[in-house]
PyMOL Python script that loads the backbone (N, CA, C, O; Angstrom):
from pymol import cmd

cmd.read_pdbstr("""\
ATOM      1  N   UNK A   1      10.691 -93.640   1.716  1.00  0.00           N
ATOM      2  CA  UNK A   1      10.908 -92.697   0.630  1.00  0.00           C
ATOM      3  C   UNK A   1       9.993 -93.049  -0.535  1.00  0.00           C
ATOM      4  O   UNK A   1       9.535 -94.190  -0.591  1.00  0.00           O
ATOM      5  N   UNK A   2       9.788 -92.430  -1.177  1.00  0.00           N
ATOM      6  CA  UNK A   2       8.733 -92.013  -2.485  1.00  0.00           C
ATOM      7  C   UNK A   2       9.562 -91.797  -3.700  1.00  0.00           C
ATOM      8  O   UNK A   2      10.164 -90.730  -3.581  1.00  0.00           O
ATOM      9  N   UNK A   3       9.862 -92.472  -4.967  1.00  0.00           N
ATOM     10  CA  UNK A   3      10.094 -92.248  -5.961  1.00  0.00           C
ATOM     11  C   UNK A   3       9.554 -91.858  -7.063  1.00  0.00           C
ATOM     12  O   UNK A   3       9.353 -92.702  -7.936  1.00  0.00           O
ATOM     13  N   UNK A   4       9.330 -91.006  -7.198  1.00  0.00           N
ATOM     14  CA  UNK A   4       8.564 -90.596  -8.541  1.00  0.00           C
ATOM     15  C   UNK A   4       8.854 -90.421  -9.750  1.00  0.00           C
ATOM     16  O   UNK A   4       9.306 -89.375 -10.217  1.00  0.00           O
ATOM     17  N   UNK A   5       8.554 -91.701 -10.513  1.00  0.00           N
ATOM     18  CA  UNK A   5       9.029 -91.345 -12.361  1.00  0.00           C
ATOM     19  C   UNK A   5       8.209 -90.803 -12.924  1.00  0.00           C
ATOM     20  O   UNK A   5       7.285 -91.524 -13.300  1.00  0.00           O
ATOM     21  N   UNK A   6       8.132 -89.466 -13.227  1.00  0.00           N
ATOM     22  CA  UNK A   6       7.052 -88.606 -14.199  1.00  0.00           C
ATOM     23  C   UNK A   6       7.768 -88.515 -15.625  1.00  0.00           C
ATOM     24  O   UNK A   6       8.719 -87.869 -16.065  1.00  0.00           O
ATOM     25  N   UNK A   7       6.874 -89.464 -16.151  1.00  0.00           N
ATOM     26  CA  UNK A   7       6.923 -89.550 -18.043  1.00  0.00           C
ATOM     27  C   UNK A   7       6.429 -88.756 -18.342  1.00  0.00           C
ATOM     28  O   UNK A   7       7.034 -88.259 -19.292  1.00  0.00           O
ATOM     29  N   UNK A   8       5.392 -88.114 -18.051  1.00  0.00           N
ATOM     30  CA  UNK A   8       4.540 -86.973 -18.476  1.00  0.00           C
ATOM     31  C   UNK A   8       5.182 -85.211 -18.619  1.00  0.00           C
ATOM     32  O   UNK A   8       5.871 -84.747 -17.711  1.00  0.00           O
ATOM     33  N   UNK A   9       4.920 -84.597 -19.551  1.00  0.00           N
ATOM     34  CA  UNK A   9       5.214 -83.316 -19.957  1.00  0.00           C
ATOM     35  C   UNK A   9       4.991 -82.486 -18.964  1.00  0.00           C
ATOM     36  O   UNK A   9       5.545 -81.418 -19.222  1.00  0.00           O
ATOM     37  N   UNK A  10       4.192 -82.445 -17.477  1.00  0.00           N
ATOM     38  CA  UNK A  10       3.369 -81.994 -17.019  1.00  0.00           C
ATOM     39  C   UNK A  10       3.969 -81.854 -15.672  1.00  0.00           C
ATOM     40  O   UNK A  10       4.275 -82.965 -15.238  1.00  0.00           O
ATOM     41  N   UNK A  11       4.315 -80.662 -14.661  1.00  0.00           N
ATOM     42  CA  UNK A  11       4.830 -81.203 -13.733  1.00  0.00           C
ATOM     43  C   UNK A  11       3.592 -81.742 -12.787  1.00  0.00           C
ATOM     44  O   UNK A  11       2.478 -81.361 -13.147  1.00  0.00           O
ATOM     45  N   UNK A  12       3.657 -82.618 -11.572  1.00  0.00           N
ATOM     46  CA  UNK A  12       2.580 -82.574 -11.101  1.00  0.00           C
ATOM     47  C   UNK A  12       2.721 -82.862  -9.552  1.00  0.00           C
ATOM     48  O   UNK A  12       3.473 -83.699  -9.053  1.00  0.00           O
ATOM     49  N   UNK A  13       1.855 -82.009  -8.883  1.00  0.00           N
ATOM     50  CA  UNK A  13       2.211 -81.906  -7.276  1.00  0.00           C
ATOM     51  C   UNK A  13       1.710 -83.412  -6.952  1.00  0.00           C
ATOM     52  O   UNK A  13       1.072 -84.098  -7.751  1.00  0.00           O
ATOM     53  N   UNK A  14       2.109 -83.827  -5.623  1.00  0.00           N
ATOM     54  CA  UNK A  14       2.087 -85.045  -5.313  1.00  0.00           C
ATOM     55  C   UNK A  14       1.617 -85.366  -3.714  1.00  0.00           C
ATOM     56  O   UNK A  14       2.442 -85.126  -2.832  1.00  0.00           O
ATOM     57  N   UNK A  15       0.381 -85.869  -3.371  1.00  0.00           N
ATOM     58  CA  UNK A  15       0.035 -85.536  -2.222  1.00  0.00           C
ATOM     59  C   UNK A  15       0.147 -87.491  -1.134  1.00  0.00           C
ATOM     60  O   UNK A  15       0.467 -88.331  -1.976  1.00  0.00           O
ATOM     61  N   UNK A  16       0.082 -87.741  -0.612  1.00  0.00           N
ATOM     62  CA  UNK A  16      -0.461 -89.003   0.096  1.00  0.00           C
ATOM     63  C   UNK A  16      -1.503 -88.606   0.716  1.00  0.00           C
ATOM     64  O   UNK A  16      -1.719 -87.626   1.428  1.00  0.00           O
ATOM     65  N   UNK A  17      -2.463 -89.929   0.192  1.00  0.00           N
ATOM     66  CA  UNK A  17      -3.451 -89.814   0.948  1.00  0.00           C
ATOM     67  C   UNK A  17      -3.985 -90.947   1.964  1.00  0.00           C
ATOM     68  O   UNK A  17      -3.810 -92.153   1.795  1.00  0.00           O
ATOM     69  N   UNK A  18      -4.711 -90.320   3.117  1.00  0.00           N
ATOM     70  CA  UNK A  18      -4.252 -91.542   4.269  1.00  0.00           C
ATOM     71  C   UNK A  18      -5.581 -92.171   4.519  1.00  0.00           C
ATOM     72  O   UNK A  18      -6.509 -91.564   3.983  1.00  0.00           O
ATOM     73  N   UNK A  19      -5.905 -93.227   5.193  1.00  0.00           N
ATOM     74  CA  UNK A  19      -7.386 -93.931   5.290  1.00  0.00           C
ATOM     75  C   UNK A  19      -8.352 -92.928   5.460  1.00  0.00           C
ATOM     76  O   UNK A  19      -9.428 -93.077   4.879  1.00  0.00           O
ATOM     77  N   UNK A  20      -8.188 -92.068   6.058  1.00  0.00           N
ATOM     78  CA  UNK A  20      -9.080 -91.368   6.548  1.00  0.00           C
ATOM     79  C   UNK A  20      -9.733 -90.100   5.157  1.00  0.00           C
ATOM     80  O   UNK A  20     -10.891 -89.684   5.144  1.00  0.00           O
ATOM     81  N   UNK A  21      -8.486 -89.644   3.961  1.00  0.00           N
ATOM     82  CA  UNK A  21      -8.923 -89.582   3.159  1.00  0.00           C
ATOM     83  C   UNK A  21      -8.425 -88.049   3.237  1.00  0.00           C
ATOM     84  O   UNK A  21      -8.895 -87.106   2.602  1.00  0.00           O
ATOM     85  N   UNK A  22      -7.412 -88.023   4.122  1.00  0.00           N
ATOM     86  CA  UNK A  22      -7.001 -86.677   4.042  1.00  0.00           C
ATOM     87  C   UNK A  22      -5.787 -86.205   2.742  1.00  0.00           C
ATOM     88  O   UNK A  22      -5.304 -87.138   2.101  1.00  0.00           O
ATOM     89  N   UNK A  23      -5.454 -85.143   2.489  1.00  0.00           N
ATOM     90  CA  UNK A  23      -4.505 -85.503   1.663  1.00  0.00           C
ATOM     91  C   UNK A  23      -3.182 -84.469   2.233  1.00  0.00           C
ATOM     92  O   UNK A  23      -3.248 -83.330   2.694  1.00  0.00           O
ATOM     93  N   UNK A  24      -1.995 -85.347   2.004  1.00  0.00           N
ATOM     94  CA  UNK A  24      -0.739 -84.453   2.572  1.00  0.00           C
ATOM     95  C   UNK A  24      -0.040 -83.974   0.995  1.00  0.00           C
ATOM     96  O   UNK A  24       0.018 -84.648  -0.033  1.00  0.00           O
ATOM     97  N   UNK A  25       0.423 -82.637   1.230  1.00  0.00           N
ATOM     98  CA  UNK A  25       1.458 -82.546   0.155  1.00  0.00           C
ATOM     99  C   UNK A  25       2.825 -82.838   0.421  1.00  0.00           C
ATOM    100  O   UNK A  25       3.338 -82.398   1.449  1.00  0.00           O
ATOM    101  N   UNK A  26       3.601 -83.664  -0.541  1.00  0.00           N
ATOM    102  CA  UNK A  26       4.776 -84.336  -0.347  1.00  0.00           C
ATOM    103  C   UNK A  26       5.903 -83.716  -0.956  1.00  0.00           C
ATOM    104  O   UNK A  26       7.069 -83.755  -0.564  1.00  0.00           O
ATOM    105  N   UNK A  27       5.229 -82.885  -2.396  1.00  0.00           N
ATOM    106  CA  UNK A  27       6.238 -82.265  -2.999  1.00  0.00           C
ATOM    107  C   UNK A  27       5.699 -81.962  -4.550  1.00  0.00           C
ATOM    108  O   UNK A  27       4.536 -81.892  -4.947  1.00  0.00           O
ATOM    109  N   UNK A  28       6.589 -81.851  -5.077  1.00  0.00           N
ATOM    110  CA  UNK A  28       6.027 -81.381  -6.801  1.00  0.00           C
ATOM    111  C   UNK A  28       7.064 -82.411  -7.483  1.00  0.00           C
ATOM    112  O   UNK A  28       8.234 -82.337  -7.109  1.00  0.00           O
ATOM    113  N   UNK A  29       6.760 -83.243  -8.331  1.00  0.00           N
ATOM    114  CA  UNK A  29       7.089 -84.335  -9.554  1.00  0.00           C
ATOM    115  C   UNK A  29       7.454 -83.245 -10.715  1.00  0.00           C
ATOM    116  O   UNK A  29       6.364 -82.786 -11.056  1.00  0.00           O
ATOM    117  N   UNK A  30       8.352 -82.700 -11.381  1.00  0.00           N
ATOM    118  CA  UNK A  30       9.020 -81.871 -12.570  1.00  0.00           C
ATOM    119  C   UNK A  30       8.672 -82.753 -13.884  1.00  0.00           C
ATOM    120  O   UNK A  30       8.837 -83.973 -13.913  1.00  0.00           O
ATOM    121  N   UNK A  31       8.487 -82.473 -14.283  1.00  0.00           N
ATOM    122  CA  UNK A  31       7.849 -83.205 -15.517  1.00  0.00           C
ATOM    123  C   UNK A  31       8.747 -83.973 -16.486  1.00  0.00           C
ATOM    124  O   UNK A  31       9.405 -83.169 -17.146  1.00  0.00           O
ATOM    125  N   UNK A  32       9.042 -85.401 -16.848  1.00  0.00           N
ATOM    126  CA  UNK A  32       9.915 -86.084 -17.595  1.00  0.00           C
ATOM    127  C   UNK A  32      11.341 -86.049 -16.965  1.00  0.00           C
ATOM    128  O   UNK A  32      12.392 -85.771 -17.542  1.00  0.00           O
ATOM    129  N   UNK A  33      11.132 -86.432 -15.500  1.00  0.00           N
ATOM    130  CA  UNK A  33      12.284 -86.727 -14.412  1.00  0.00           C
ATOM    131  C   UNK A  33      12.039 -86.998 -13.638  1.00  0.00           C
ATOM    132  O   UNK A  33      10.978 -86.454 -13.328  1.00  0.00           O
ATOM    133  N   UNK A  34      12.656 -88.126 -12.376  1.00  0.00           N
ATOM    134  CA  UNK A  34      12.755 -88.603 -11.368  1.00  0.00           C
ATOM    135  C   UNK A  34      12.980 -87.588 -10.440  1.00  0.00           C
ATOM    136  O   UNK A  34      13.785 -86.657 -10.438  1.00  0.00           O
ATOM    137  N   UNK A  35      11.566 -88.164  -9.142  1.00  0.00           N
ATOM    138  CA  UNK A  35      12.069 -87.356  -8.109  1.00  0.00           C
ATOM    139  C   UNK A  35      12.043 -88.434  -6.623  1.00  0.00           C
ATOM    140  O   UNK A  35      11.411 -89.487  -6.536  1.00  0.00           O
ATOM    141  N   UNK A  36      12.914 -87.814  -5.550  1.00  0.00           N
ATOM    142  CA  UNK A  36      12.502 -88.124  -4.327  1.00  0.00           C
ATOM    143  C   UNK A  36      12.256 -87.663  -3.364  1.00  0.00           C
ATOM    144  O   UNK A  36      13.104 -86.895  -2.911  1.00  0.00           O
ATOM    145  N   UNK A  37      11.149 -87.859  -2.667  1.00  0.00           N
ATOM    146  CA  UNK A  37      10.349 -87.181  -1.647  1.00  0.00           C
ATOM    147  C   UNK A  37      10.103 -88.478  -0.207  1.00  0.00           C
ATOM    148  O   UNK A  37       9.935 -89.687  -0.369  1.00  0.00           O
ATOM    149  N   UNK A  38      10.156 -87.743   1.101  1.00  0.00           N
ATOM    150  CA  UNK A  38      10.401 -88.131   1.938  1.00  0.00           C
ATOM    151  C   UNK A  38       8.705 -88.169   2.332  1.00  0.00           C
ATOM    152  O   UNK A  38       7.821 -87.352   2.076  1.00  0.00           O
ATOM    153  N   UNK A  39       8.662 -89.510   3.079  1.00  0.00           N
ATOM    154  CA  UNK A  39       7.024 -89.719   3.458  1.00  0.00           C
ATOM    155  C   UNK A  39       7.221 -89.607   4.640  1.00  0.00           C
ATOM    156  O   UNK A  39       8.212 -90.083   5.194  1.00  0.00           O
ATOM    157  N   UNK A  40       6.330 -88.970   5.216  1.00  0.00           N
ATOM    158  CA  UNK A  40       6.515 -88.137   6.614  1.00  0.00           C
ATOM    159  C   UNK A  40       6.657 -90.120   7.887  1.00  0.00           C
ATOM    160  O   UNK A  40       5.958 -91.095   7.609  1.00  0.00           O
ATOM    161  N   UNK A  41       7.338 -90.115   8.687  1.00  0.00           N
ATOM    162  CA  UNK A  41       7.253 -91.210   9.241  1.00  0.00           C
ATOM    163  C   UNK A  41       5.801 -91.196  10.433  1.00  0.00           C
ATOM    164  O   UNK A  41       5.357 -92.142  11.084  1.00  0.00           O
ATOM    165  N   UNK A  42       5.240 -89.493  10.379  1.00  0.00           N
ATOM    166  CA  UNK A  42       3.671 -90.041  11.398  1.00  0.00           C
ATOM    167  C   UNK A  42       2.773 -90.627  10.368  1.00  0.00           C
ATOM    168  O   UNK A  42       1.557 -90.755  10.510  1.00  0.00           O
ATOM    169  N   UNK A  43       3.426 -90.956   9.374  1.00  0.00           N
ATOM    170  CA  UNK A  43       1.412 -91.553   8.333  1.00  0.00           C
ATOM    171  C   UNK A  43       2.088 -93.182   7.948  1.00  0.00           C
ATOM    172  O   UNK A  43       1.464 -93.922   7.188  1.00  0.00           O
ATOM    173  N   UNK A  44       3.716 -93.715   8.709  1.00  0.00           N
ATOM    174  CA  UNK A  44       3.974 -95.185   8.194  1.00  0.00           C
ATOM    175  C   UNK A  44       4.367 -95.649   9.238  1.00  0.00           C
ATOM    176  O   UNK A  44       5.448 -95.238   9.661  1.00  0.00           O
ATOM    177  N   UNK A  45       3.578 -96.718  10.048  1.00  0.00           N
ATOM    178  CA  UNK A  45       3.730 -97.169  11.479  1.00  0.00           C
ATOM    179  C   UNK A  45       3.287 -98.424  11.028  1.00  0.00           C
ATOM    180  O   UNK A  45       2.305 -98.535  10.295  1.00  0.00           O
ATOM    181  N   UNK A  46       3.998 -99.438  11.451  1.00  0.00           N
ATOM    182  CA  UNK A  46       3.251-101.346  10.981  1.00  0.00           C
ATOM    183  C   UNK A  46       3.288-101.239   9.514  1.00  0.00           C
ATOM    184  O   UNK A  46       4.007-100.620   8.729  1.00  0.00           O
ATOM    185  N   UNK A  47       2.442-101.912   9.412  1.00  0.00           N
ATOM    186  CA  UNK A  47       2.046-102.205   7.736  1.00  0.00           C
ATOM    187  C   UNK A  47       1.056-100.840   7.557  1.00  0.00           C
ATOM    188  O   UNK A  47       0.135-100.790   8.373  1.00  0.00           O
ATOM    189  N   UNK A  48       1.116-100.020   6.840  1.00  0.00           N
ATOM    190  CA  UNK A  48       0.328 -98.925   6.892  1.00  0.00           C
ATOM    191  C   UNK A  48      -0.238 -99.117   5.313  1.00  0.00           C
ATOM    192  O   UNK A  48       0.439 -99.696   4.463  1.00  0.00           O
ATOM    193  N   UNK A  49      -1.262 -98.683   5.103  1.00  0.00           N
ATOM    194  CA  UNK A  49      -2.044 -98.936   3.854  1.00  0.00           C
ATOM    195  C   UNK A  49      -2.196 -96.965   3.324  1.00  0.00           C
ATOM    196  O   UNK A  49      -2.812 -96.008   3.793  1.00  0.00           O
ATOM    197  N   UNK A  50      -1.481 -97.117   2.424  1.00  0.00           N
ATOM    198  CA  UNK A  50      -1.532 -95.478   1.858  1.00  0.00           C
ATOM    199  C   UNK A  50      -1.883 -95.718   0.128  1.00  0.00           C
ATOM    200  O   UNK A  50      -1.678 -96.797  -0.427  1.00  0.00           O
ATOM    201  N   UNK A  51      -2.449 -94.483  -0.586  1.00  0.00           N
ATOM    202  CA  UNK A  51      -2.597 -94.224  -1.864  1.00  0.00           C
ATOM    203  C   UNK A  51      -1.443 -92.454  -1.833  1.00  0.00           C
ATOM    204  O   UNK A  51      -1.066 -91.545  -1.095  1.00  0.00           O
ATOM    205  N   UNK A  52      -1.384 -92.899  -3.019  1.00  0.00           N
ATOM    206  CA  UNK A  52      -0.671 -91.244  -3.671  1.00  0.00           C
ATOM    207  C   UNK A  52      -2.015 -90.561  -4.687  1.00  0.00           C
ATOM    208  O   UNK A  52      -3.042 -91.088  -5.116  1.00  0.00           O
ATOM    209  N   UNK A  53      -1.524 -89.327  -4.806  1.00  0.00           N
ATOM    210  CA  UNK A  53      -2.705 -88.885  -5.782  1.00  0.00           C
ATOM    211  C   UNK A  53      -1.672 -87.640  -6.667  1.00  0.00           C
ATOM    212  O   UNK A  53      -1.068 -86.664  -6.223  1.00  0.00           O
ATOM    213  N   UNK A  54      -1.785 -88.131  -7.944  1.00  0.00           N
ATOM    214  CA  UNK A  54      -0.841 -86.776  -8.923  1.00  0.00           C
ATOM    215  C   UNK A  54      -1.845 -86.298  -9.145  1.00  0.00           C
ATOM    216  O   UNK A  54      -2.935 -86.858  -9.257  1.00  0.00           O
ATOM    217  N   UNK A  55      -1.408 -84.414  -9.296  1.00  0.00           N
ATOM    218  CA  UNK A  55      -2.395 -83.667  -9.511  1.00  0.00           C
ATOM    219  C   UNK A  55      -1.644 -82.560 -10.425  1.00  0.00           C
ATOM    220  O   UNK A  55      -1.186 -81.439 -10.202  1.00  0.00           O
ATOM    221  N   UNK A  56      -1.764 -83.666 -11.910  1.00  0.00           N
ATOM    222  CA  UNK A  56      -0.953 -82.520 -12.821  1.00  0.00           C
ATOM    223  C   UNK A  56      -1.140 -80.768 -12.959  1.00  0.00           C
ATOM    224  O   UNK A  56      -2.280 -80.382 -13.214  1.00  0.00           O
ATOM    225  N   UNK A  57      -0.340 -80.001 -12.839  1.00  0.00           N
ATOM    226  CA  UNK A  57      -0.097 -78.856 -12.961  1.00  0.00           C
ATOM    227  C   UNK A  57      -0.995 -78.352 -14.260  1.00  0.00           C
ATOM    228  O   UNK A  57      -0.708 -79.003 -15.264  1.00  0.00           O
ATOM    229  N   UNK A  58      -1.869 -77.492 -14.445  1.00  0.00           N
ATOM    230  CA  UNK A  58      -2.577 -77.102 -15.728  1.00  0.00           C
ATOM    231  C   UNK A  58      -3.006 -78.287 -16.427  1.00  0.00           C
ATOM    232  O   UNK A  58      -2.633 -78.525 -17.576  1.00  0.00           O
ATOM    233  N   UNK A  59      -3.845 -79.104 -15.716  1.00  0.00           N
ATOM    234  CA  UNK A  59      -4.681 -80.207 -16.552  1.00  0.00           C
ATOM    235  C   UNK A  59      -5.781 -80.569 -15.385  1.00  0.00           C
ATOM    236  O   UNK A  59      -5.566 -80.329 -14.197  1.00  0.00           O
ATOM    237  N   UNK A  60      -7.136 -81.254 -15.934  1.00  0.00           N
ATOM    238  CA  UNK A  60      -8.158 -81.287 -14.852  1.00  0.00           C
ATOM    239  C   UNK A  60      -7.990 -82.695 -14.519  1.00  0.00           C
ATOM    240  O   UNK A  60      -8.953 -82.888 -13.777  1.00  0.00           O
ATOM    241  N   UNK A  61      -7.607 -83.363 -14.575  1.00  0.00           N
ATOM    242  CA  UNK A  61      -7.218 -85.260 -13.942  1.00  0.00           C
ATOM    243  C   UNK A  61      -6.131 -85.013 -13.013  1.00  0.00           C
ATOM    244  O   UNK A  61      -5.062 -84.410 -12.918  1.00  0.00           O
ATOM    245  N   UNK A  62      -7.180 -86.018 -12.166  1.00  0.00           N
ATOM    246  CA  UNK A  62      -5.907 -85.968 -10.823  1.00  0.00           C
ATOM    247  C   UNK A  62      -6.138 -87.958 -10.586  1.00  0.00           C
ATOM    248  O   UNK A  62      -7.008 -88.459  -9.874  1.00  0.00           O
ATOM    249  N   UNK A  63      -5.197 -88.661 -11.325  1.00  0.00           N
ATOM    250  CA  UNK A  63      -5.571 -89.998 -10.861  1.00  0.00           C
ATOM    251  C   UNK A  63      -4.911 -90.451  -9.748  1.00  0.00           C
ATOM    252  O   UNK A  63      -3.791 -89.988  -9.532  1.00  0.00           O
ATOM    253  N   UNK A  64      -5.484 -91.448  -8.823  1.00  0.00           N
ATOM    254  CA  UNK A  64      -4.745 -91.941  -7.901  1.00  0.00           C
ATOM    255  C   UNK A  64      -4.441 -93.009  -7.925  1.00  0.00           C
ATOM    256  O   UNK A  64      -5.056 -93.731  -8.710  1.00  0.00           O
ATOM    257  N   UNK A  65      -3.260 -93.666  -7.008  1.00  0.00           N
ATOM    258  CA  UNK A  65      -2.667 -94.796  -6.605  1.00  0.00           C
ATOM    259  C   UNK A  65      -3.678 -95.913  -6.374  1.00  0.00           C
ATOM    260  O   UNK A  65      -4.712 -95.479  -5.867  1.00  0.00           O
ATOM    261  N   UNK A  66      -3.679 -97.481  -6.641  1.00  0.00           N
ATOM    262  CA  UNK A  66      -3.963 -98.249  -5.554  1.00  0.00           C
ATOM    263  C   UNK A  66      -3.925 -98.208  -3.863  1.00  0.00           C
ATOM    264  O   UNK A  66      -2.817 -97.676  -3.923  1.00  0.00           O
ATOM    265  N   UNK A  67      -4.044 -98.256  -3.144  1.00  0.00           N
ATOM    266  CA  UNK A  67      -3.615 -98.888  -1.977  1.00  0.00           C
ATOM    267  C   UNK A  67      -2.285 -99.781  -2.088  1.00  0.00           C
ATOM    268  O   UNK A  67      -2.031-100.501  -3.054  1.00  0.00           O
ATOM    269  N   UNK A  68      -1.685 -99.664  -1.244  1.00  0.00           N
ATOM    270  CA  UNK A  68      -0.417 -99.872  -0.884  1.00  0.00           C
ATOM    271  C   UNK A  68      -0.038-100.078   0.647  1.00  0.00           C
ATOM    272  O   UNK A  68      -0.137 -99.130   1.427  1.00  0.00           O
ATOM    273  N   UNK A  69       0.441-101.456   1.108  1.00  0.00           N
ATOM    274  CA  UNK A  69       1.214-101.411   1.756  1.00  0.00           C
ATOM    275  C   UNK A  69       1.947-100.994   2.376  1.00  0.00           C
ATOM    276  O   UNK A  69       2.616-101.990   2.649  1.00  0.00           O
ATOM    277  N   UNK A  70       2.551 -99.896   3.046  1.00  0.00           N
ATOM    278  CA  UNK A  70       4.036 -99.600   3.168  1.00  0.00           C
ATOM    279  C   UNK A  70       4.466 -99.661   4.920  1.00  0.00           C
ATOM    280  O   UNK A  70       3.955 -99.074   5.873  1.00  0.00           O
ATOM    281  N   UNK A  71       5.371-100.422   4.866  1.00  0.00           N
ATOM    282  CA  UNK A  71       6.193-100.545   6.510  1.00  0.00           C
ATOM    283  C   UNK A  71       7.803 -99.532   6.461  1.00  0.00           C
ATOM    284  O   UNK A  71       8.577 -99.362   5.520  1.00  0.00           O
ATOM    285  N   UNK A  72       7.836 -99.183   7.409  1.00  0.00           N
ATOM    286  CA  UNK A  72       8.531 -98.191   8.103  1.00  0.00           C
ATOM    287  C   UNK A  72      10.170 -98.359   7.143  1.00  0.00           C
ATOM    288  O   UNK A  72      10.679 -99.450   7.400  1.00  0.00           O
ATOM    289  N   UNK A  73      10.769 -97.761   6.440  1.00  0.00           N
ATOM    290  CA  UNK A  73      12.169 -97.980   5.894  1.00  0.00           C
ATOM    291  C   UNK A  73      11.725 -98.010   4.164  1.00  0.00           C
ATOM    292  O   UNK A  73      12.436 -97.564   3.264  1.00  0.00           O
ATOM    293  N   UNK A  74      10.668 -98.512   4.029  1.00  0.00           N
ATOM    294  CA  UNK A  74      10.417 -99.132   2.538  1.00  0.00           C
ATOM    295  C   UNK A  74      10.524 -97.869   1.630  1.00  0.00           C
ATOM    296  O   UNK A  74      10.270 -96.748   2.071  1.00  0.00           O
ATOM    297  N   UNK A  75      10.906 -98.093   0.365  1.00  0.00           N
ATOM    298  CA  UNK A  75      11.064 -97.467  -0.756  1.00  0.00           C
ATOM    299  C   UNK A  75      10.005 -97.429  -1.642  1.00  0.00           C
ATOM    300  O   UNK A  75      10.220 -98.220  -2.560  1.00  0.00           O
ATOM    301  N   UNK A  76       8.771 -96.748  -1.781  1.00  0.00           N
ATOM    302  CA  UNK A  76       8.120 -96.775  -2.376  1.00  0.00           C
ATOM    303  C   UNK A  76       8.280 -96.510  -4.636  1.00  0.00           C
ATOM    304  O   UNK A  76       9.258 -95.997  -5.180  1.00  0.00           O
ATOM    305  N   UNK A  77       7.658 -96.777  -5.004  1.00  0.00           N
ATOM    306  CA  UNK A  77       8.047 -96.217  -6.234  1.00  0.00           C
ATOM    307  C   UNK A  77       6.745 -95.416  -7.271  1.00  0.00           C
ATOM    308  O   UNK A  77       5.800 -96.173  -7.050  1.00  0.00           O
ATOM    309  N   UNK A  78       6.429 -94.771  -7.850  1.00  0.00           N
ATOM    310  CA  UNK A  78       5.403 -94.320  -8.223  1.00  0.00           C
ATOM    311  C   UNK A  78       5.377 -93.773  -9.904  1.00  0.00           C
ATOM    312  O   UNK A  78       5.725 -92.670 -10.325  1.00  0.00           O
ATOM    313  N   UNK A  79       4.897 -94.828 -10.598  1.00  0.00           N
ATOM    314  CA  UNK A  79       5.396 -93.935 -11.950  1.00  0.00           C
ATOM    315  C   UNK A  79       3.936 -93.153 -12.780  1.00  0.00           C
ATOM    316  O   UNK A  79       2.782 -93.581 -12.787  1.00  0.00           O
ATOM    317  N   UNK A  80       4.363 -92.162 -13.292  1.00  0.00           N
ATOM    318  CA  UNK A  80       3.264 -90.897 -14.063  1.00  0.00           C
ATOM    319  C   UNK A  80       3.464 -91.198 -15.154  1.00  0.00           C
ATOM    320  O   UNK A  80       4.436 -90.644 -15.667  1.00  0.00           O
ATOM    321  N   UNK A  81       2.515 -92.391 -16.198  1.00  0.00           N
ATOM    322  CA  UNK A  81       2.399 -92.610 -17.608  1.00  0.00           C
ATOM    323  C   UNK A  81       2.545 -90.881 -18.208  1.00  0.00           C
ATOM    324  O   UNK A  81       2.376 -89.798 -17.648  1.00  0.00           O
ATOM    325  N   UNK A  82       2.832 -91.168 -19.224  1.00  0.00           N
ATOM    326  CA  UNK A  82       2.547 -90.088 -20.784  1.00  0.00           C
ATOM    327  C   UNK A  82       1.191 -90.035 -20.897  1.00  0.00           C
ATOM    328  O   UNK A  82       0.368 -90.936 -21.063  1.00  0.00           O
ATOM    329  N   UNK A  83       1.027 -88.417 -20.740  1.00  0.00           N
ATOM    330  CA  UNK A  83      -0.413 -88.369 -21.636  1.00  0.00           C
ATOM    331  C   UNK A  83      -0.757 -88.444 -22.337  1.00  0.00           C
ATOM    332  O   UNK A  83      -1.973 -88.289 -22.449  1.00  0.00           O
TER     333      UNK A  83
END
""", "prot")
cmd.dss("prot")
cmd.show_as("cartoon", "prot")
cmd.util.cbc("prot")
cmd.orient("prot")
């Protein structure tokens, strides 16, 4: 699972993106609230190495995640600073 704390005013869609550089949509982040979104279990097998990418709603920045870790059950967490 995927937690998303969006501090930001802004809602912003929320994609994973996988080695290969594709990007999945996971869901939409509501702006200045917690969300949770389910990470599909074909992109987390072993230790799987994933980034997220927010792509605020009416703004041109889309920053992304580090690389990350994630094995099969794990709780990811993801927080969206204030603009």
């Amino acid at each position: 699972m995927l937690q998303v704390d969006n501090q930001s005013f802004l809602d912003n869609n929320i994609y994973l993106v996988t080695s290969g550089g594709a990007r999945i949509r996971l869901g939409t982040a509501t702006g200045n609230s917690s969300t949770t979104m389910r990470i599909p279990a074909t992109y987390v097998f072993g230790g799987t190495e994933l980034r997220f990418l927010a792509d605020p709603i009416g703004s041109q920045r889309t920053p992304i995640s580090q690389s990350i870790t994630v094995f099969p059950g794990d709780n990811v967490k993801l927080i969206i600073p204030p603009a």
